[in-house]
N, CA, C and O atoms as CSV, one atom per row, in Angstrom:
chain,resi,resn,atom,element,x,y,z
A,1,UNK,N,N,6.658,-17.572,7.022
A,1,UNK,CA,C,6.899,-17.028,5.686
A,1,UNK,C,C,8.337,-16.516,5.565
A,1,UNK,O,O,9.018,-17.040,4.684
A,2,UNK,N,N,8.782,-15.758,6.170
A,2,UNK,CA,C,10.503,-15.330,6.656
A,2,UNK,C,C,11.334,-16.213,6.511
A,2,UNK,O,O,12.278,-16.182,5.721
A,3,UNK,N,N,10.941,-17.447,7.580
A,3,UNK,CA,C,11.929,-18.471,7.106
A,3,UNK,C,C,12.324,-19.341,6.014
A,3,UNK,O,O,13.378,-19.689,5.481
A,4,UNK,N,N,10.783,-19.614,5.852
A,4,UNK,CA,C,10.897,-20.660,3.958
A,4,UNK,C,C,11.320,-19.909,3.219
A,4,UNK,O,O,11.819,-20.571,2.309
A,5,UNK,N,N,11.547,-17.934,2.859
A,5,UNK,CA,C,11.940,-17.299,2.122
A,5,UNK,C,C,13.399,-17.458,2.570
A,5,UNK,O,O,14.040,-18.383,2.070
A,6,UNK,N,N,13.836,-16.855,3.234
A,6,UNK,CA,C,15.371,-17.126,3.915
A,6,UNK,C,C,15.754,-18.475,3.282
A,6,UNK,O,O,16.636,-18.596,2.431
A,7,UNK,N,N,15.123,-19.320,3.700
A,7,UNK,CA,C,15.553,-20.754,3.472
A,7,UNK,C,C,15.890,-20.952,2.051
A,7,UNK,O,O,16.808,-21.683,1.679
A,8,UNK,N,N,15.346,-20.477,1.497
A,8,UNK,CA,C,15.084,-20.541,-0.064
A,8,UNK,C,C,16.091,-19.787,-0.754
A,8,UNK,O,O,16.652,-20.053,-1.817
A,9,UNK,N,N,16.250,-18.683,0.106
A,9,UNK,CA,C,17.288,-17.867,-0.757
A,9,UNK,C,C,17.601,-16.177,-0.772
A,9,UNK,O,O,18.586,-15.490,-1.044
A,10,UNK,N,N,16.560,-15.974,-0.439
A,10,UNK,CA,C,15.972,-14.481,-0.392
A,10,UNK,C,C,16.617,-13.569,0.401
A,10,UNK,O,O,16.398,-13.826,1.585
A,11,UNK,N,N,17.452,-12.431,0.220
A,11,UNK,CA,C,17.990,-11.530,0.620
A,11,UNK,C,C,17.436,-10.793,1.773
A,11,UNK,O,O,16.264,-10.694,2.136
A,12,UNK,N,N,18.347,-10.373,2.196
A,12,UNK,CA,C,17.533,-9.370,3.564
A,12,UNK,C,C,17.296,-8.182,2.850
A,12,UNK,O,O,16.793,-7.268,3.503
A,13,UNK,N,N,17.483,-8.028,1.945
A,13,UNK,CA,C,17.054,-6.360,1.690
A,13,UNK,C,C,15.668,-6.848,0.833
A,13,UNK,O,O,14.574,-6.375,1.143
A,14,UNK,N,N,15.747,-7.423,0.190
A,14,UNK,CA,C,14.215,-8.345,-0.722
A,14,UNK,C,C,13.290,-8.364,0.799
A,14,UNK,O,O,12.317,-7.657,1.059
A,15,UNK,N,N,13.884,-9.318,1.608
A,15,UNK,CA,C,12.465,-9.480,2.199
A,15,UNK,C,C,12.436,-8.236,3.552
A,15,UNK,O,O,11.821,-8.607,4.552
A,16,UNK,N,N,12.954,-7.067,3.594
A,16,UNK,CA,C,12.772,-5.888,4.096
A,16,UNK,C,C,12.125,-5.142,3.130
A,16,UNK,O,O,11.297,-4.454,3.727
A,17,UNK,N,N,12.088,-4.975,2.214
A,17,UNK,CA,C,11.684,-4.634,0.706
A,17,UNK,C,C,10.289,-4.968,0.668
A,17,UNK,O,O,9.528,-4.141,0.165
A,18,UNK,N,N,9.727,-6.282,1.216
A,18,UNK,CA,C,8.489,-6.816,1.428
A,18,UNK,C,C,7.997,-6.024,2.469
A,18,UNK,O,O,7.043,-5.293,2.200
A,19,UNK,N,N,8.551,-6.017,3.850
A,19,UNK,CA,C,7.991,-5.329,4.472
A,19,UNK,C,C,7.664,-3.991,4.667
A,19,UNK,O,O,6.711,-3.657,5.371
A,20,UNK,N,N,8.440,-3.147,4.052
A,20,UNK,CA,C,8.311,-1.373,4.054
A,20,UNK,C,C,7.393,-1.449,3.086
A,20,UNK,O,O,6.557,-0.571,3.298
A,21,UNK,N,N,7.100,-2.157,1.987
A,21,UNK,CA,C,5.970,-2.296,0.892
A,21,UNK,C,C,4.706,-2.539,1.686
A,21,UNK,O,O,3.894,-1.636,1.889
A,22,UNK,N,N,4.549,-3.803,2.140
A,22,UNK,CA,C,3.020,-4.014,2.963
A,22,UNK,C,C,2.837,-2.829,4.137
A,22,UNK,O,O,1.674,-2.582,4.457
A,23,UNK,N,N,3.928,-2.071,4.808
A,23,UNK,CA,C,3.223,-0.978,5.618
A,23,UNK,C,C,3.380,-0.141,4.647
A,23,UNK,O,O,2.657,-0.869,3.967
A,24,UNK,N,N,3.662,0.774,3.872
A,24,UNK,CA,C,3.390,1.679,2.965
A,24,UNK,C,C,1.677,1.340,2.490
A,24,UNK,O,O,0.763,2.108,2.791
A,25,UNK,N,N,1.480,0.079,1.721
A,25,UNK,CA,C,0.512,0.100,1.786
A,25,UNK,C,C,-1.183,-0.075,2.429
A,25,UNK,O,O,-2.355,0.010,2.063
A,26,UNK,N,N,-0.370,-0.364,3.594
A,26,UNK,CA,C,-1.338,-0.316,4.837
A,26,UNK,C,C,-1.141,1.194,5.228
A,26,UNK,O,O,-1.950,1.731,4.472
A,27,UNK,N,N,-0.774,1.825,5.681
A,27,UNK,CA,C,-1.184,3.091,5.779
A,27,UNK,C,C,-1.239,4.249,4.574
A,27,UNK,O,O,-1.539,5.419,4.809
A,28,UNK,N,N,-1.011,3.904,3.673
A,28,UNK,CA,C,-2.015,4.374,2.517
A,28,UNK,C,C,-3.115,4.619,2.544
A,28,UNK,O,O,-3.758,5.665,2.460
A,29,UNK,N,N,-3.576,2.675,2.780
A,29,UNK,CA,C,-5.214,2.711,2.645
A,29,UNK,C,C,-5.525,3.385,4.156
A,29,UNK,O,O,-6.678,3.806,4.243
A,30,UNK,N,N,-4.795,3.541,5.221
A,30,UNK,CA,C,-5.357,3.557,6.313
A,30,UNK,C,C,-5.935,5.115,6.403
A,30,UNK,O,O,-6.917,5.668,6.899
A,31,UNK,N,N,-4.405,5.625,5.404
A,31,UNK,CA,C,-4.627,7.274,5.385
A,31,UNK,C,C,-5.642,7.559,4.794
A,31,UNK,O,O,-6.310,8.449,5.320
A,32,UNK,N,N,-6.105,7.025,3.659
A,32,UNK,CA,C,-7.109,7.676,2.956
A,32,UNK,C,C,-8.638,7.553,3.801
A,32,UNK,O,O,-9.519,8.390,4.000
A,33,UNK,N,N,-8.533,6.427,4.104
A,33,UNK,CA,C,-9.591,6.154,4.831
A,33,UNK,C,C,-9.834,7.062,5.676
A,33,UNK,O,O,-11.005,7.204,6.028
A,34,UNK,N,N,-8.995,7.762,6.129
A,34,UNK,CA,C,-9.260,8.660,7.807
A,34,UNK,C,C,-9.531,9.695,7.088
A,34,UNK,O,O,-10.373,10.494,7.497
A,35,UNK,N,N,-8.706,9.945,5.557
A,35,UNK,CA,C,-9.220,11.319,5.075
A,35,UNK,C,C,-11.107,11.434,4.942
A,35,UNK,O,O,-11.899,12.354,5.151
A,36,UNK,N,N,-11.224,10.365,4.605
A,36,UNK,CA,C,-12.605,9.846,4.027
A,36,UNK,C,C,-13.487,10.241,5.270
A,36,UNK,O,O,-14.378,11.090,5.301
A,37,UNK,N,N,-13.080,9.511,6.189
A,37,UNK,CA,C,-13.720,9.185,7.754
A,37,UNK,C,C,-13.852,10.561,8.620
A,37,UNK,O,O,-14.799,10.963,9.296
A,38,UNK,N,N,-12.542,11.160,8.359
A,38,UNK,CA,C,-12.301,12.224,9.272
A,38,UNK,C,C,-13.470,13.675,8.660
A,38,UNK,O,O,-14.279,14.376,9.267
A,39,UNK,N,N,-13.006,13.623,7.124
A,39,UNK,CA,C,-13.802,14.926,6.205
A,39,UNK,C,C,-15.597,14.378,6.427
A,39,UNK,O,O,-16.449,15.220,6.711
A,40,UNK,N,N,-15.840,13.384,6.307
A,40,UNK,CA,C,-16.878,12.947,6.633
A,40,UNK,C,C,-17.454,13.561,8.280
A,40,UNK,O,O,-18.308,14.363,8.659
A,41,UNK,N,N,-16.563,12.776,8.852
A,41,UNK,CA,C,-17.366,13.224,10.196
A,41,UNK,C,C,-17.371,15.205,10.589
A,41,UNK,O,O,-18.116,15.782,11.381
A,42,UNK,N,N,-16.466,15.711,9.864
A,42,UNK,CA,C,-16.504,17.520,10.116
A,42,UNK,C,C,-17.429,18.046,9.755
A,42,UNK,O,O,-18.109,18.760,10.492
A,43,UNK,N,N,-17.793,17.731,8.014
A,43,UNK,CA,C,-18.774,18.177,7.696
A,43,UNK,C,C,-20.043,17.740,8.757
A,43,UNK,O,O,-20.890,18.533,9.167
A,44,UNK,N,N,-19.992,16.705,9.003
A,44,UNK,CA,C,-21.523,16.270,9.912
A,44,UNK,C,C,-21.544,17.420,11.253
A,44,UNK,O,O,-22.556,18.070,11.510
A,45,UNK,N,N,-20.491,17.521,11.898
A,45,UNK,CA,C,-20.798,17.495,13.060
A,45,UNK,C,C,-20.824,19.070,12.599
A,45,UNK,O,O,-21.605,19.799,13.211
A,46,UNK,N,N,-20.240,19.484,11.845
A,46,UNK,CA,C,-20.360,21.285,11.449
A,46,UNK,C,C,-21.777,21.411,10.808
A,46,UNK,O,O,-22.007,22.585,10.517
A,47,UNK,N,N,-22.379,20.907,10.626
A,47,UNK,CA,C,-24.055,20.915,9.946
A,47,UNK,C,C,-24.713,20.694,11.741
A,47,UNK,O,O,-25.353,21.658,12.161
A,48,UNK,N,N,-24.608,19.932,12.347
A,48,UNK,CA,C,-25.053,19.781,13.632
A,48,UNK,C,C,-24.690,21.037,14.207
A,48,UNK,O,O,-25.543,21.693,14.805
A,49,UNK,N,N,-24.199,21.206,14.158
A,49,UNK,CA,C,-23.567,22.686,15.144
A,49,UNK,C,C,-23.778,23.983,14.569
A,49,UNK,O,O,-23.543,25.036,15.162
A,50,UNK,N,N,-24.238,23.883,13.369
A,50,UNK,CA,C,-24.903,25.306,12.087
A,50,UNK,C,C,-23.282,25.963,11.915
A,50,UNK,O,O,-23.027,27.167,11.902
A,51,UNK,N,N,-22.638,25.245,11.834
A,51,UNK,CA,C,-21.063,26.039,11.011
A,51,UNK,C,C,-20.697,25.232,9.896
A,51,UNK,O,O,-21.097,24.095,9.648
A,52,UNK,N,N,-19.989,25.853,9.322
A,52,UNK,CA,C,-19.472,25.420,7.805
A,52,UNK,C,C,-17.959,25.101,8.072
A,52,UNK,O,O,-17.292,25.996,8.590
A,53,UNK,N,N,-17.341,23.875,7.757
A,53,UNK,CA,C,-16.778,23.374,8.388
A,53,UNK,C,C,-16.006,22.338,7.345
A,53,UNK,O,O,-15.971,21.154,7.683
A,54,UNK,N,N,-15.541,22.632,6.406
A,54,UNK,CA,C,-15.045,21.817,5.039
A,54,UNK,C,C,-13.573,21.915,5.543
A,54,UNK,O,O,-13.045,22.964,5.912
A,55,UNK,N,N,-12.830,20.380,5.503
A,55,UNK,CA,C,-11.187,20.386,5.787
A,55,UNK,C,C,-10.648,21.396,4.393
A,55,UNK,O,O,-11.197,21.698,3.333
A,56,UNK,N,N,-9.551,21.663,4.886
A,56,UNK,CA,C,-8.644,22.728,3.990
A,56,UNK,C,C,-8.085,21.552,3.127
A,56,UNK,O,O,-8.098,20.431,3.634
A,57,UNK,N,N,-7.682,21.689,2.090
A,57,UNK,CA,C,-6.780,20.805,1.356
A,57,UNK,C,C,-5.285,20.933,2.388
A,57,UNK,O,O,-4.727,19.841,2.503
A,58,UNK,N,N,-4.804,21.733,2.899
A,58,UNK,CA,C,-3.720,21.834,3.399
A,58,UNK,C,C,-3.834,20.784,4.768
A,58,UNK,O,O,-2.780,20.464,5.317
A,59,UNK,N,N,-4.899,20.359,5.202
A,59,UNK,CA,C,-5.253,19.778,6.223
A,59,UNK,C,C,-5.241,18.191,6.127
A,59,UNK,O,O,-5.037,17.360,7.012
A,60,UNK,N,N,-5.534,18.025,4.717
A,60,UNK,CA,C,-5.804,16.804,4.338
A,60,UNK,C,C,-4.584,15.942,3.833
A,60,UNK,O,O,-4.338,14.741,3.942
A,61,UNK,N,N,-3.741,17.248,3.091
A,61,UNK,CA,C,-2.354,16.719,2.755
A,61,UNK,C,C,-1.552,16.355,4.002
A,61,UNK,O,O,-1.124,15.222,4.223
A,62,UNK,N,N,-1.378,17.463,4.837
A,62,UNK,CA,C,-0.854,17.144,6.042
A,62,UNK,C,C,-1.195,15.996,6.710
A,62,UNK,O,O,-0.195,15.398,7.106
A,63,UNK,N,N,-2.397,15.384,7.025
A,63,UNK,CA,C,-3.183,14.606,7.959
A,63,UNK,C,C,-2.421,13.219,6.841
A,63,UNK,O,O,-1.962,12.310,7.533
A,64,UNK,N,N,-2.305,13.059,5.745
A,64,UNK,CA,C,-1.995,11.846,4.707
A,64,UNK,C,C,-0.804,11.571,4.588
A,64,UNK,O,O,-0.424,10.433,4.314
A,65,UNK,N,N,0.221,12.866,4.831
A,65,UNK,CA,C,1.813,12.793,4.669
A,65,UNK,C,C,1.813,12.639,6.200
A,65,UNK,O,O,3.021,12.773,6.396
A,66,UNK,N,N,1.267,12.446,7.433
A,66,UNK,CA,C,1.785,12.122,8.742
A,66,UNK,C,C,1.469,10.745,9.238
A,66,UNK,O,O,2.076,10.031,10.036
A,67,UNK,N,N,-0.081,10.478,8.294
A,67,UNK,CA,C,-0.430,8.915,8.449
A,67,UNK,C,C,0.862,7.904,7.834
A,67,UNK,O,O,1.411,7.017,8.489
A,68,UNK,N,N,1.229,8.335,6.222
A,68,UNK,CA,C,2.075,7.453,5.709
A,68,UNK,C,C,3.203,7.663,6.149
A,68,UNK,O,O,3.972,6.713,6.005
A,69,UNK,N,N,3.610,8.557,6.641
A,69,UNK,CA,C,5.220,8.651,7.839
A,69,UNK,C,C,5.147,7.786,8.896
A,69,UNK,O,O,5.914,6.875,9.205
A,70,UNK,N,N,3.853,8.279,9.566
A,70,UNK,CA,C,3.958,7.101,10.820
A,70,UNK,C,C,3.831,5.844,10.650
A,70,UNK,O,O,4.124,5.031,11.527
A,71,UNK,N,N,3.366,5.522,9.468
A,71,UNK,CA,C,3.123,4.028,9.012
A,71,UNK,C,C,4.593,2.963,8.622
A,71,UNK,O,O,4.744,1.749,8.756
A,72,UNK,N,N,5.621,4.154,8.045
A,72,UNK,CA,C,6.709,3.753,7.469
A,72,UNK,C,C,7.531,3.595,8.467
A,72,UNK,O,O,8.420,2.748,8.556
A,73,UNK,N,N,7.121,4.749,9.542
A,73,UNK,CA,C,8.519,4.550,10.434
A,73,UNK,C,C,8.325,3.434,11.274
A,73,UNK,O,O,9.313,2.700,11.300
A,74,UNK,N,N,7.342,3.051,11.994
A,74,UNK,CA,C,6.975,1.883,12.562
A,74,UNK,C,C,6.915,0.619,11.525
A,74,UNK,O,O,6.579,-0.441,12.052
A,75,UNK,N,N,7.117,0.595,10.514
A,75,UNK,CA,C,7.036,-0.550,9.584
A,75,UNK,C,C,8.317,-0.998,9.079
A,75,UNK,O,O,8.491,-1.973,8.348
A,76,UNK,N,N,9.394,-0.037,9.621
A,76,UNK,CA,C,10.742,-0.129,9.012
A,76,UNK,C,C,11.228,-1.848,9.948
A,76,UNK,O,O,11.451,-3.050,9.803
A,77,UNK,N,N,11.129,-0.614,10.994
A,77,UNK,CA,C,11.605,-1.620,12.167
A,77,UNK,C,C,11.676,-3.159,12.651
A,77,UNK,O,O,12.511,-3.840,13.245
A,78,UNK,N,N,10.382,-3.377,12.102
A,78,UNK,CA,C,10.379,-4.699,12.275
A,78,UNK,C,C,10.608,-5.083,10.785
A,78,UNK,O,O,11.202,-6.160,10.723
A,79,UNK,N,N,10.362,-4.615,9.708
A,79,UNK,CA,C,11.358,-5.481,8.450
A,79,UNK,C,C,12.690,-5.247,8.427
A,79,UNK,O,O,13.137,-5.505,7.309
A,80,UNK,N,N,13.730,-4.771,9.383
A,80,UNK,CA,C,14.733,-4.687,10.198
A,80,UNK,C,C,14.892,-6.150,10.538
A,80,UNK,O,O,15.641,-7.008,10.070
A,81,UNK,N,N,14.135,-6.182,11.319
A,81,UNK,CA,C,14.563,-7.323,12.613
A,81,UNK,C,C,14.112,-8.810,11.810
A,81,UNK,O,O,14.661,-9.900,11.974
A,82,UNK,N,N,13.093,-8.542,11.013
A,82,UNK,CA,C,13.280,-9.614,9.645
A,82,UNK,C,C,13.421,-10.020,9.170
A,82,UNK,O,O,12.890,-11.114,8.979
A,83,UNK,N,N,14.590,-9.324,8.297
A,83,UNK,CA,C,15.274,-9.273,7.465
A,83,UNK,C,C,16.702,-10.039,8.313
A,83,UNK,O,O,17.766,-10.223,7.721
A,84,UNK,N,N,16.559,-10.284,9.250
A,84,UNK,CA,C,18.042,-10.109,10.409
A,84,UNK,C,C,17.670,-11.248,10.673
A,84,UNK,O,O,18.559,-11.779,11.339
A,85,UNK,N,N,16.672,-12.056,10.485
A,85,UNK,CA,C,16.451,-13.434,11.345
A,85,UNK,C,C,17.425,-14.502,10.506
A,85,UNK,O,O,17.917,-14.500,9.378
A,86,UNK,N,N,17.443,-15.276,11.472
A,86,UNK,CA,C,18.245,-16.858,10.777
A,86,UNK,C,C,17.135,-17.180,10.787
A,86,UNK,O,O,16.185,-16.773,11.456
A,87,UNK,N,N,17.269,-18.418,9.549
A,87,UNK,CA,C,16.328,-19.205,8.613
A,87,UNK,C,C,15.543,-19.912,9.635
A,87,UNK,O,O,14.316,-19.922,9.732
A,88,UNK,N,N,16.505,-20.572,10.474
A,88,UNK,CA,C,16.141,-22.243,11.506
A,88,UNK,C,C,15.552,-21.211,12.495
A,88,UNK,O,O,14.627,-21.679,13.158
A,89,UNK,N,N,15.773,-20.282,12.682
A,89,UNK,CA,C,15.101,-19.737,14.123
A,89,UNK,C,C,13.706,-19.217,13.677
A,89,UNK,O,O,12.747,-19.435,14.418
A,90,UNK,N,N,13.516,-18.476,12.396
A,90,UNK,CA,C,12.365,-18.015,11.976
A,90,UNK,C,C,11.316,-19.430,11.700
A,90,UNK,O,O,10.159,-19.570,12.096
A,91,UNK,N,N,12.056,-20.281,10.982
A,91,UNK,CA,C,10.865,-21.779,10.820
A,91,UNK,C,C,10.775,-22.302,11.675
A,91,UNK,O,O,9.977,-23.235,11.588
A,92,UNK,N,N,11.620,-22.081,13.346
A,92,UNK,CA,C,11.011,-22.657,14.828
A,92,UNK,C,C,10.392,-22.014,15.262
A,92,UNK,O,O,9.634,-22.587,16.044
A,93,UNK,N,N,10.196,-20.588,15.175
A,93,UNK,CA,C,9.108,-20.266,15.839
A,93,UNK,C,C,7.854,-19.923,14.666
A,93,UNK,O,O,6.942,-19.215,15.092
A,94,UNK,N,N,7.787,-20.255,13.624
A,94,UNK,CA,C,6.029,-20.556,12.971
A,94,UNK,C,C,5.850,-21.763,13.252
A,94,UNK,O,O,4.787,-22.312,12.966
C-alpha cells in the first residue's frame, strides 16, 4: 500500500498523516474498551469481595489520556519510517 501510494504521488507527510490517524484510532477504540473492560471487571470483583469499588472519573480520564499517548507514540514511529521509504523498495518487499 506505501509503495503504489508513493508511486502514485503521495507525500510523506499525507501518508504519515495516514498512519498517526489509524493508531490514534486504534487506541481510541482500544482505550475505551479497557475503560469498558477495566470499570467492568472492578465493579465485579468489588461485589465479590463485599467493597464498593466504582473507578473515579479521574481514573478513567487518566487510564484514556495514557492509552491514547501510548498509542501515538508508538504509532509515530513507524509512519516515520513510512513515510521515508522509496517507492521500488516498498513495492519489493509487498
Amino acid at each position: 500500500e506505501i509503495g503504489i501510494r508513493k508511486a502514485l504521488g503521495a507525500r510523506q507527510a499525507v501518508i504519515m498523516q495516514q498512519f498517526v490517524i489509524e493508531a490514534a484510532m486504534t487506541s481510541t477504540i482500544g482505550g475505551i474498551m479497557g475503560i469498558f473492560l477495566g470499570s467492568g471487571a472492578s465493579v465485579l470483583v468489588g461485589r465479590a469481595m463485599g467493597i464498593d469499588s466504582p473507578p473515579t472519573f479521574l481514573a478513567v480520564v487518566v487510564s484514556f489520556t495514557v492509552s491514547v499517548a501510548i498509542g501515538l507514540f508508538f504509532g509515530y514511529m513507524p509512519a516515520r519510517r513510512a513515510a521515508k521509504l522509496n517507492p521500488i523498495d516498498a513495492l519489493r518487499s509487498e
